[in-house]
C-alpha positions in Angstrom: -15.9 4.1 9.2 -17.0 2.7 5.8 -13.9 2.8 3.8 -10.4 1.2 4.7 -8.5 2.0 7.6 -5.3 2.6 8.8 -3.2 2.0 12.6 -2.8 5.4 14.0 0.5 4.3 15.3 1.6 5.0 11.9 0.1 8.7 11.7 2.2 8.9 15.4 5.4 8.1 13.4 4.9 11.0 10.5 3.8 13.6 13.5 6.7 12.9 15.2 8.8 13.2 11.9 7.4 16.5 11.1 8.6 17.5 14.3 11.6 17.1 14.3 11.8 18.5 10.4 10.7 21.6 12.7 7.3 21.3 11.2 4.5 21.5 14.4 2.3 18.9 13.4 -0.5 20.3 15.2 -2.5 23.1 13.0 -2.3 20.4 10.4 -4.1 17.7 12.9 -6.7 20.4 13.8 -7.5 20.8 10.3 -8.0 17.4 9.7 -9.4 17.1 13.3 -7.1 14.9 15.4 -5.5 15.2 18.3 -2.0 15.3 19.1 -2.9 12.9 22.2 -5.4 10.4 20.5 -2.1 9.3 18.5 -0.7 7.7 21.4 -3.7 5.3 21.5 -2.3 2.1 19.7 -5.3 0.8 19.1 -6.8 3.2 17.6 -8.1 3.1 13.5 -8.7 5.7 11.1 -10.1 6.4 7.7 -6.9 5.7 4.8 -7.6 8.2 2.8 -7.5 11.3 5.7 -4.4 10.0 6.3 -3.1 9.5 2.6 -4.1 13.4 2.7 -2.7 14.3 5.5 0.9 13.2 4.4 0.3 15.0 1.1 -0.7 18.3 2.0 2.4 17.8 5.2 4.4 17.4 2.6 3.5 20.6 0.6 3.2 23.1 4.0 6.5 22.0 5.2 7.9 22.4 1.9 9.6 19.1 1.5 8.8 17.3 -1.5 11.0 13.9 0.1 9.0 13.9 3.3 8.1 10.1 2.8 11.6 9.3 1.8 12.7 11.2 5.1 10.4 9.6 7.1 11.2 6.2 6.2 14.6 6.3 6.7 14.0 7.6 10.7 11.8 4.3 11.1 12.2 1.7 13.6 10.2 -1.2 15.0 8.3 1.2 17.0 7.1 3.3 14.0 5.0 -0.2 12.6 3.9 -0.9 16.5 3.4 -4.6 16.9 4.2 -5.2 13.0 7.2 -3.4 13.5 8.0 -5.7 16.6 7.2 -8.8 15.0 9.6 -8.1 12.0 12.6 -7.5 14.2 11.9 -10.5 16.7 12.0 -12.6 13.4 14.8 -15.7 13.6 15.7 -14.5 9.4 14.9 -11.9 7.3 12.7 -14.3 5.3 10.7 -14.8 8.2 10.5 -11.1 9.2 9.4 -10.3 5.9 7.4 -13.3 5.2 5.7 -12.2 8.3 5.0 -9.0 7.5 3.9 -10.0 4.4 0.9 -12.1 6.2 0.0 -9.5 9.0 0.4 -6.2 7.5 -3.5 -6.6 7.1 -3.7 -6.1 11.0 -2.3 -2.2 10.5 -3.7 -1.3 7.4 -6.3 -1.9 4.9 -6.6 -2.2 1.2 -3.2 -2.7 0.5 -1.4 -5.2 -1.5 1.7 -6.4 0.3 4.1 -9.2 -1.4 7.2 -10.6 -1.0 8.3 -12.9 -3.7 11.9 -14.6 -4.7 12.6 -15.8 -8.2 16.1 -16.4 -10.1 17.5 -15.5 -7.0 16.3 -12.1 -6.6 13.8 -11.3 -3.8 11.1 -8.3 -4.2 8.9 -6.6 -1.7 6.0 -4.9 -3.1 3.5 -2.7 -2.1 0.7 -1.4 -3.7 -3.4 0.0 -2.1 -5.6 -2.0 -3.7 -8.3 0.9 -3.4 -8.4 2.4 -7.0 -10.6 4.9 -5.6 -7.7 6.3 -2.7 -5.9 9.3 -4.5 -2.7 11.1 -2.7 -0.5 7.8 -3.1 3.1 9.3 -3.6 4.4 10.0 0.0 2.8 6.8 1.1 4.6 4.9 -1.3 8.1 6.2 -1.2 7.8 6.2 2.4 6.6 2.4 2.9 9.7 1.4 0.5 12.3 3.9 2.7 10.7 2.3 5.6 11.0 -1.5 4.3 14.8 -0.5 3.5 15.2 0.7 6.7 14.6 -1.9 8.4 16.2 -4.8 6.3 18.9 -2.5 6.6 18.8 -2.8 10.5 17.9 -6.3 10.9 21.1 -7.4 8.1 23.7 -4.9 9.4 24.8 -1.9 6.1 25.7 -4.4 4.0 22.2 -5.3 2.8 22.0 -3.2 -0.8 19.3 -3.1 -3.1 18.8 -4.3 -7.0 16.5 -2.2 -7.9 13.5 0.4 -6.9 10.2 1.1 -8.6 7.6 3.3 -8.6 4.2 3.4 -9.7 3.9 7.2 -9.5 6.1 9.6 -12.0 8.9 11.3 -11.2 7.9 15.3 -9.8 11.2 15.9 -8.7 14.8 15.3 -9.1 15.5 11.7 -8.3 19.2 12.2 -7.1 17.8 12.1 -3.5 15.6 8.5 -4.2 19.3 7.0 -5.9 21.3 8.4 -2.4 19.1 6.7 -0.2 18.2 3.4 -2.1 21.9 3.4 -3.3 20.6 1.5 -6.7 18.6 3.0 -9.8 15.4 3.9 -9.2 12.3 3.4 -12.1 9.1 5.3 -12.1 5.9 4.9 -13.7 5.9 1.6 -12.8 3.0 -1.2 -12.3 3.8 -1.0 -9.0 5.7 -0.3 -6.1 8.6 -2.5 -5.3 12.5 -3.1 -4.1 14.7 -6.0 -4.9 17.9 -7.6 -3.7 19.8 -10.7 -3.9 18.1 -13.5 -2.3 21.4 -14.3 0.3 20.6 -11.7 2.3 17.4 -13.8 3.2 19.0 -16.3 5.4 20.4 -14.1 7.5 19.8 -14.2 11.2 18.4 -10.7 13.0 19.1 -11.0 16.7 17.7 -6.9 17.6 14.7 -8.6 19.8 14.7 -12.0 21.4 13.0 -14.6 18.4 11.1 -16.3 21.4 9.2 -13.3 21.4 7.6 -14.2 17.5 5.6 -16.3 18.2 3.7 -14.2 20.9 3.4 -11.3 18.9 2.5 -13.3 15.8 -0.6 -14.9 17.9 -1.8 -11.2 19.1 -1.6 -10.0 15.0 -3.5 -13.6 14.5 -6.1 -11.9 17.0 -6.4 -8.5 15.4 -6.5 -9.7 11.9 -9.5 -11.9 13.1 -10.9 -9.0 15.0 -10.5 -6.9 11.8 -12.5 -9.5 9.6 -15.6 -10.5 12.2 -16.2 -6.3 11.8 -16.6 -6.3 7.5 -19.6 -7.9 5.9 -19.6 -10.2 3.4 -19.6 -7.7 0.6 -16.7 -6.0 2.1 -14.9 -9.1 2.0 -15.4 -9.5 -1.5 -14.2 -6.1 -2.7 -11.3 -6.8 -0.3 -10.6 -9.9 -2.2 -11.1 -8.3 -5.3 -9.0 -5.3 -4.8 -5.9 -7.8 -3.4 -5.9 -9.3 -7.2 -3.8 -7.6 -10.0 -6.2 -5.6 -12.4 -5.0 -7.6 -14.8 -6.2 -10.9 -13.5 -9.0 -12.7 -14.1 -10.7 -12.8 -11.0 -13.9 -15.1 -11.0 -16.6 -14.8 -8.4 -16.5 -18.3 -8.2 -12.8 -18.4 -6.6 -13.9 -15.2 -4.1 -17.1 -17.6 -2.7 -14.3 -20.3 -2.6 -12.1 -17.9 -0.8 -15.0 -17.1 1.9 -16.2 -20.3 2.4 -19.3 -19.8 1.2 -21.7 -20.6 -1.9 -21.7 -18.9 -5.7 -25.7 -18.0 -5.0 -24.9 -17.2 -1.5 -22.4 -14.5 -2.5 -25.0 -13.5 -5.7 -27.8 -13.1 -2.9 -25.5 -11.0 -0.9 -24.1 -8.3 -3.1 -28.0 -8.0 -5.1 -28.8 -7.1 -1.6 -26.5 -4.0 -1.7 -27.8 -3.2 -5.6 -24.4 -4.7 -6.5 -23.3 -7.3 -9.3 -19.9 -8.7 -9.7 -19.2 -8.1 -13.3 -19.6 -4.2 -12.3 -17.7 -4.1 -9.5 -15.0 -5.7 -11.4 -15.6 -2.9 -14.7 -15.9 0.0 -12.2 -12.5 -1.2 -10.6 -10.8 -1.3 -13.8 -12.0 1.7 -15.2 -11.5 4.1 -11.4 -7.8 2.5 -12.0 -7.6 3.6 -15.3 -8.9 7.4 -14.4 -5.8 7.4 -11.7 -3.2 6.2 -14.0 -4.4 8.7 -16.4 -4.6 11.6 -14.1 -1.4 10.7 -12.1 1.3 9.0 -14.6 2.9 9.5 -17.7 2.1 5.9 -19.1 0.6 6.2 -22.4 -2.9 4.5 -22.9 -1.6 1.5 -24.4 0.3 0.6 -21.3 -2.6 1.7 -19.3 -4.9 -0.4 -20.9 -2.9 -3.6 -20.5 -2.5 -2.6 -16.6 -5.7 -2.4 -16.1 -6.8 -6.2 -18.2 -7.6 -5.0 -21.3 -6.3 -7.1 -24.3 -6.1 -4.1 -27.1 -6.6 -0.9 -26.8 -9.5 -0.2 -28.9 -11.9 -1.8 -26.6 -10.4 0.0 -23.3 -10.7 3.3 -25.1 -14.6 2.7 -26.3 -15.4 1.1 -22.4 -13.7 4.0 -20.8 -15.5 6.3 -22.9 -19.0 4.9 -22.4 -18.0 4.6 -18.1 -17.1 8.8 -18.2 -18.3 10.5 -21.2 -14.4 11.1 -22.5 -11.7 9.0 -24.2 -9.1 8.3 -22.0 -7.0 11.3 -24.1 -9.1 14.1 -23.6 -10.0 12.8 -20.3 -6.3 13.2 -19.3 -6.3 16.9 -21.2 -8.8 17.9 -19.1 -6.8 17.2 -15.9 -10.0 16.5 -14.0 -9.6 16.6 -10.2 
């Protein structure tokens, strides 16, 4: 496998949800051939986007536009497998999600994970860093119903939310997204996110024995090790590229800091693969700006502040030079 990876222990959890939706799983499995069984192997990786596809195109056979939402919401530390453990065996809900937060790189790939706290207001974020992965939405509204979920079980059903966002727009009526968040809920968003009051924070869990945190923190230690001895170096630098906000002025000397290695170390390495750094940083941008384009309502203003453009003059002449359209009629077009 070439591109980023997911656990199949997480493909386990939305089999088993179509299931009980009354939704056999299987046909769908064939068509994307896996097998029921090879789920149950907890070790097992595979490719992010067959499974970002496979929970769209579930979603659109069983006829349930809030499969994601759905799905979240039956989660429990068994859907996240050792992740999952690891948050629950957590002394506090900062350090269960501070936790997650450090090892959700262990489960899955190209994903931006953050929890932050500011003016007393926590946020968890989530976000794939992968411009390229399409067939986001059920992903993202069921990582959010899931992170609710389980704050909600580790704190007790007091723990209520600020606010949710979304990066995606709004397809459907978003009663259901305000019944089970219990808090407005914002779409085309820069990313996706939920808030709350930093109180909730210090609160002790008490689900799983905490002197089991440590032990399951050393074996996500291993696997995140495991996970970065099988990339090459150039992997590691779009990996590091695609964890920085598009806005951001990523140098390449902070990546070779990041690595551990030398500026003509990392030059000699990616001119090896026919790569330079200033394009992989342009084609980034501009493979973000096709999505935004395609998938939200955010006019091209916005989107070329989202994606580090200072005006929107210069995004509109790059974009058209990178595809042969401005970003207007490449959005009229509706190009798959």
């Amino acid at each position: 496998m070439t591109g980023p990876t997911i656990s199949v222990v997480v493909m386990r959890h939305i089999a088993h949800c179509l299931d009980l939706a009354g939704y056999p799983p299987e046909p769908l499995l064939a068509e994307f051939g896996i097998l029921r069984e090879s789920l149950d192997n907890t070790r097992a990786i595979m490719p992010l986007a067959d499974y970002l596809a496979f929970f769209e195109a579930a979603a659109q056979r069983a006829g349930n536009p809030f499969l994601g939402l759905q799905a979240g919401r039956l989660g429990g530390a068994d859907s996240l497998g050792a992740l999952g453990f690891l948050f629950f065996s957590a002394p506090t809900l900062r350090a269960a999600l501070t936790g997650f937060d450090t090892y959700l790189g262990a489960l899955q790939e190209a994903v931006r994970n953050r929890f932050t706290v500011a003016a007393g207001i926590a946020t968890f974020e989530y976000a794939l860093t992968d411009q390229a992965l399409q067939n986001r939405r059920q992903d993202a509204e069921f990582s959010l119903a899931l992170m609710h979920t389980l704050c909600r079980s580790f704190v007790g059903p007091e723990f209520e939310l600020v606010e949710v966002r979304f990066e995606h727009s709004r397809q459907d009526n978003a009663r259901f997204h305000r019944d089970l968040f219990r808090c407005e809920v914002y779409f085309d968003q820069e990313t996706n996110s939920f808030s709350f009051e930093e109180s909730f924070l210090s609160r002790p869990g008490g689900a799983i024995d905490p002197g089991l945190f440590p032990i399951i923190e050393e074996h996500l230690k291993r696997s995140a090790g495991e996970a970065l001895r099988r990339h090459g170096l150039n992997r590691e630098v779009r990996r590091l590229l695609d964890r920085s906000a598009l806005d951001e002025a990523v140098t390449l000397e902070s990546v070779a800091m990041s690595l551990g290695v030398s500026v003509a170390t990392l030059n000699r390495a990616l001119r090896a693969d026919g790569l330079r750094w200033r394009d992989l940083v342009h084609d980034r941008r501009m493979t973000a700006a096709a999505r935004l384009l395609r998938q939200s309502q955010r006019d091209v203003a916005e989107i070329a502040l989202a994606v580090g453009f200072a005006e929107s003059a210069s995004f509109v002449r790059s974009f058209a030079r990178h595809y042969g359209l401005t970003p207007k009629r490449y959005r009229d077009a509706k190009p798959d």
